[in-house]
N, C-alpha and C positions, 0 to 999 in steps of 0.2 A: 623583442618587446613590441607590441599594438600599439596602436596609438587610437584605437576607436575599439564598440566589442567588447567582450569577457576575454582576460589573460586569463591563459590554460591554469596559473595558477593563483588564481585571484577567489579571496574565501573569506568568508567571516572569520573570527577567531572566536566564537561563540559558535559555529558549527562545528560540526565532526567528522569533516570529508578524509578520504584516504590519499595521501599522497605518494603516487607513486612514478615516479620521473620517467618518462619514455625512452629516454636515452640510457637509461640503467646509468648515469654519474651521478655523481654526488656535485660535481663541481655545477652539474650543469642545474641542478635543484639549490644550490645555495645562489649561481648567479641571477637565478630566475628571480630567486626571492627578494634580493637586493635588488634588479630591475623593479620589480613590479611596485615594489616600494618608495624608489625612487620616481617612477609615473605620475603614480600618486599625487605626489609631492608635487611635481613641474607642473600638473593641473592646476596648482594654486596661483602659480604666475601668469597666467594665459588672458592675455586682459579680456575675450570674451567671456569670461568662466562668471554665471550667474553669485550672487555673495551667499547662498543658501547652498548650491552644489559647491563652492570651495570651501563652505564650513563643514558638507558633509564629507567633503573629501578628504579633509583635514583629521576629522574626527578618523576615519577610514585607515589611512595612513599611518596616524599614532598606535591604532589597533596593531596594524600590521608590524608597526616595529617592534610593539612590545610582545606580539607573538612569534613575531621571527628572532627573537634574543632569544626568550624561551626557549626554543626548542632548535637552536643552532647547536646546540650539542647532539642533538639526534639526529639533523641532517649529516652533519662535518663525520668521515671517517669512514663509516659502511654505509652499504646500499639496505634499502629497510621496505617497507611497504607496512604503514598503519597510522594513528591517528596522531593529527598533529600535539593534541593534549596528555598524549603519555610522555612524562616526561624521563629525564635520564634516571632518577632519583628511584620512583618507582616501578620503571622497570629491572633493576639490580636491589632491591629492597634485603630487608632481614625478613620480610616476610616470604619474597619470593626462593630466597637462600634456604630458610627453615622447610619451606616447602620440598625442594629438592632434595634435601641432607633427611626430610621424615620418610620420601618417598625410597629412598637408597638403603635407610636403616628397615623398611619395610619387604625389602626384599633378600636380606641376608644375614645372618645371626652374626656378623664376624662386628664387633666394637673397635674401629681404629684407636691404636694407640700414636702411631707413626703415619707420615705422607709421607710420600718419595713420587716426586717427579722427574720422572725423564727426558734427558734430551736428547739432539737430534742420534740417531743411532744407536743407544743408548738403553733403547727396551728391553732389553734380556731381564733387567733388573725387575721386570712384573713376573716376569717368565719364573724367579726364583719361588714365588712365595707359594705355599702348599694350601690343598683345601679351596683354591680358586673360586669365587664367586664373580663374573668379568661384565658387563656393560658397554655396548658399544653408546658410543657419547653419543649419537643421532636419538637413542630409546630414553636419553636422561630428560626428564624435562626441566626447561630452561639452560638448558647445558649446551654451549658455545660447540661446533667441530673442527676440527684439526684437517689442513686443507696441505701440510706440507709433506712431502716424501718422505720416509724415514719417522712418521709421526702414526704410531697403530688406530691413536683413536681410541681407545678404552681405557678404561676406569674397573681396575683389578682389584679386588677384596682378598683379604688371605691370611694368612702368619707367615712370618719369617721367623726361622728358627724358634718357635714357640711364639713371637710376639706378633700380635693381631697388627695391621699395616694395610694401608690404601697405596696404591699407585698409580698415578696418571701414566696411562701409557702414550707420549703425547701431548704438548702444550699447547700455547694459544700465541698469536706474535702480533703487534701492533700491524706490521705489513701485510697480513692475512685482511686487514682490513675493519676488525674488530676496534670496538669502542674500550676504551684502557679500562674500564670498572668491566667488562665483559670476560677480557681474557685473564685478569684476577679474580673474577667470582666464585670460580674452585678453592682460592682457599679460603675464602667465606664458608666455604660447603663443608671443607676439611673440619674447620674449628665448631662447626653444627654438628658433626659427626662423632665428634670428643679430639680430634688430635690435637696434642700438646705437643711435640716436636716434628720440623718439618724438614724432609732429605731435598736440595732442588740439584739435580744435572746439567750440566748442558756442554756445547760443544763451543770451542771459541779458539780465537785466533791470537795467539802472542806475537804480544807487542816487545816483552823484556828479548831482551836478546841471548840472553842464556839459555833461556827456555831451547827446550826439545821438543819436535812433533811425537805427541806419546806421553809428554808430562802431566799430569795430574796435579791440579793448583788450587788448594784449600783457599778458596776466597775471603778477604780477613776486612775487607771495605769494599764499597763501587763508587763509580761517577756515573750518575744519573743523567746523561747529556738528553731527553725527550724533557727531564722533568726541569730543565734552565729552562725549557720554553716553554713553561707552566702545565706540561701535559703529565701529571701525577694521580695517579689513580687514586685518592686522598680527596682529590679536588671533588667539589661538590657539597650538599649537607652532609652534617656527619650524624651517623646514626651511633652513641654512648652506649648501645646494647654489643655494637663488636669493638668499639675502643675510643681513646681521647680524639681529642680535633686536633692537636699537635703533638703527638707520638713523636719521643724520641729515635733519632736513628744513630746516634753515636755507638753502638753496640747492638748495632741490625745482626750482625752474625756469634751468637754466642763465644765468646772464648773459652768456656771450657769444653765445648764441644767440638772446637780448633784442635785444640790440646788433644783431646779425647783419639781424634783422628790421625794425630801424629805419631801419637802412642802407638796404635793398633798398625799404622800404615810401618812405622818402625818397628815392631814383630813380628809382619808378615814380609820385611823383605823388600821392600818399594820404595823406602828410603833417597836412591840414587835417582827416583822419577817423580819422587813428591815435590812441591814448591807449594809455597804461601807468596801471595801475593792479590793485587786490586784487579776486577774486574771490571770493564765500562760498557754500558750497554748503548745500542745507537738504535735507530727505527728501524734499520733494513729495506727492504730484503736489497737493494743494493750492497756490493760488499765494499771496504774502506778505498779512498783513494792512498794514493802513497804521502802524499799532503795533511792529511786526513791520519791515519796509522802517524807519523811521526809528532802530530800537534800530541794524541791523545799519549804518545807516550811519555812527552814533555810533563804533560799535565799530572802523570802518576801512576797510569795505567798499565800494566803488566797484562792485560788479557782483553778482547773484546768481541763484544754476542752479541745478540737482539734480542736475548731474554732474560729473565729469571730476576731482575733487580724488581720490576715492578709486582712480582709474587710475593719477592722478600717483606716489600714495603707494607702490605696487606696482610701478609700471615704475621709481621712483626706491630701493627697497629690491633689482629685481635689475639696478640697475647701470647701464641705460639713462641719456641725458641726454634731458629732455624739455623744450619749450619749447609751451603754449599760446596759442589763442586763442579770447575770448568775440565774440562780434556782439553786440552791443547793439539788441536787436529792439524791446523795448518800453522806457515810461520805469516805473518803478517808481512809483507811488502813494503821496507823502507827504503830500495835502491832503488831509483830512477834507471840503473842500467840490468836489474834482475829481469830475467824470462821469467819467474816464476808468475802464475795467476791462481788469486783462491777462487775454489771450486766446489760446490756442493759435494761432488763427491767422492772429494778428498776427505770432505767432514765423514762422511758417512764409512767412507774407509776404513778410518781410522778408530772411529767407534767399535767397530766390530774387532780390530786387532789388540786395543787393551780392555775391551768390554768384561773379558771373566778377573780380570785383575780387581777393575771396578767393583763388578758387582761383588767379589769375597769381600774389598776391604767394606763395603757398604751393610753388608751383610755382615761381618763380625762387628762392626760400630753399631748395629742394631741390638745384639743381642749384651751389648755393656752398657744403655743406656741406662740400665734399670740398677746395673749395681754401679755406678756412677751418682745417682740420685739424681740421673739428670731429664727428670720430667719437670715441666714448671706447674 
C-alpha cells in the first residue's frame, strides 16, 4: 500500500478500467482492494487532511466499498481479466445460457432427450453413443474447460440405443478454480437444449466400510459440506425462467429412477457390486485427511468427491429429474496406522477396470426410461 501517488489499484467506480492483477492471484487483488480502501479511510484521521479533501475522501472511500462488495464475487475464486461492472449475475445469465444451448442446437440436428456426465475415467460412456456430433468445450462459446487428467474436454451429441443424449465428456471442479454458477452452467445449457433427465458419474472415495474398490453406489442423498459455508451455486438473483428461489432438495435424486437402476443393475448381474448409499462432496483438490474421512463418515456419509452435488442442485432447480452415480475407486483412510495413500490414479485405474460394466448398466437405464414414463 502507498501512502502518497496513484495505488496501482485505485479507480473510480463510474469508470471502466480492466483489472488485471500482476501477480496473476486472486488473493493478492482482493488484499489490494481491502488495502486501498482501507487508505482511504485512515486519510480521514490525518489531522493535516484539509476538511474538503477528507469530505472527498470520504465520499471516495464509500464508492470504493460499495464497488468492492459488488464485485467480490468476481474477484474471489478465478483469475479473470475484465471490467469491474460486469457482475456475477450477468455473466452466467439465461440469456447468455440460451445463447450457448441456440449456438449447439445450430450446429447439430440431434434434440437431447438425456445428459450424462462423466467422471473422472469414466468417458467411454460418450464413446457409446452413435451418429456422434462432438465439440471440444474451448469452440463452445461461454463454455468453462476441463483442466483435470482423465477429463476429455468435449460435449458429445448422439443417440444411445435409439435415444437422442448429450454427454459431457468431462466436468468442471470448484479446485479447478472456477466460480460455483461457472462450473454448473452446463446444466443450464442441458435444460436450453430440451433435457428432461439428467445421468451424473463420478469417481469417489468410500467412506462405508463395507464398500469395495469396484463398487458402484446409486446415490440416494448428499452432504453439501462447500454449501454450510454458503458457497451454493443457487446463491445470487434468482432468475424464475430456470426455477424457484427455494427449490426443494429433499428428493434431489429421483426415486423411481433409483428403483429403475436397481432393477436393471439386478438383470444384468451386478447385484453383489451395486450399493445405495450418501455421497459428500468437499472443495478438493486436496484429498481427505484421516480426521476428515472419519468426521464425514459419523455424519452419514458412505462416499466422498469434489463433484457432482452442485450439478445436481442446478439440473434439479430447472426442473430436470437426475439420478447419479459414484465408482467407488479407492478406500478412504480411516487408520492412523494404514500405508495406504489415495491417489489420482488409483481413481483413474479403476475407472477403466469397471468402465464397460458402467457404461451397459447406463446404457440399458437409458433405453427404459421411456417405457418407464419416466421423463418429467
Amino acid at each position: 500500500m502507498t501512502t502518497g501517488g496513484i495505488h496501482p489499484y485505485m479507480f473510480e467506480p463510474e469508470s471502466d478500467p480492466e483489472l488485471t492483477p500482476s501477480t496473476n492471484t486472486t488473493d493478492t487483488a482482493v488484499c489490494d482492494s481491502v488495502s486501498l480502501f482501507i487508505y482511504e479511510v485512515r486519510v480521514l484521521d490525518e489531522p493535516h487532511s484539509q476538511t474538503s479533501d477528507r469530505d472527498e475522501r470520504r465520499n471516495r472511500g464509500n464508492r470504493l466499498l460499495e464497488t468492492f462488495e459488488r464485485n467480490l464475487g468476481e474477484i474471489v475464486g478465478y483469475h479473470w481479466s475484465g471490467t469491474l461492472k460486469t457482475s456475477l449475475e450477468n455473466r452466467y445469465s439465461f440469456e447468455d445460457c440460451h445463447a450457448t444451448a441456440d449456438w449447439l442446437l445450430s450446429q447439430t440436428a440431434v434434440r437431447p432427450l438425456v445428459g450424462i456426465v462423466c467422471g473422472s475415467g469414466l468417458g467411454g460412456l460418450a464413446d457409446m453413443l452413435k451418429d456422434q456430433v462432438a465439440f471440444n468445450y474451448r469452440d463452445i462459446p461461454n463454455f468453462p474447460q476441463s483442466t483435470v487428467h482423465g477429463h476429455a474436454g468435449r460435449l458429445v451429441f448422439g443417440t444411445l440405443k435409439g435415444r437422442p443424449c448429450v454427454c459431457m465428456q468431462g466436468r468442471f471442479h470448484l479446485y479447478e478454480g472456477y466460480p460455483i454458477q461457472k462450473i454448473t452452467m452446463p446444466m443450464r445449457i442441458f435444460k436450453l437444449l430440451g433435457v428432461e433427465t439428467v445421468i451424473l458419474t463420478n469417481a469417489a472415495g468410500g467412506l462405508n466400510q463395507d464398500y469395495k474398490v469396484g463398487d458402484i453406489m446409486i446415490i440416494k442423498d448428499h452432504l453439501n459440506m462447500p454449501g454450510f459455508a454458503g458457497n451454493n451455486p443457487l446463491a445470487g438473483p434468482n432468475d424464475e425462467r430456470f426455477g424457484v428461489r427455494f427449490p426443494c432438495m429433499s428428493n434431489a435424486y429421483d426415486r423411481e429412477l433409483q428403483q429403475l437402476v436397481m432393477d436393471v443393475g439386478s438383470e444384468l448381474g451386478y447385484s453383489d457390486f451395486l450399493r445405495e448409499g450418501v455421497y459428500c462432496v468437499l472443495g478438493g483438490p486436496s484429498f481427505e485427511t484421516i480426521a476428515e474421512c472419519r468426521m464425514l463418515h459419523k455424519l452419514g456419509a458412505d462416499a466422498v468427491g469434489m463433484s457432482t452435488v452442485h450439478e445436481v442442485i442446478v439440473a434439479r432447480h430447472c426442473g430436470m429429474r437426475v439420478f447419479a452415480l459414484s465408482l467407488i475407486t479407492n478406500k478412504a483412510v480411516m487408520d492412523y496406522d494404514s500405508e495406504e495413500k489415495a491417489n489420482h490414479e488409483e481413481v483413474l485405474q479403476t475407472g477403466k477396470q469397471r468402465a464397460v460394466q458402467l457404461e451397459r448398466l447406463v446404457s440399458t437405464i437409458v433405453t427404459r426410461l421411456e417405457h418407464n414414463n419416466n421423463y418429467a
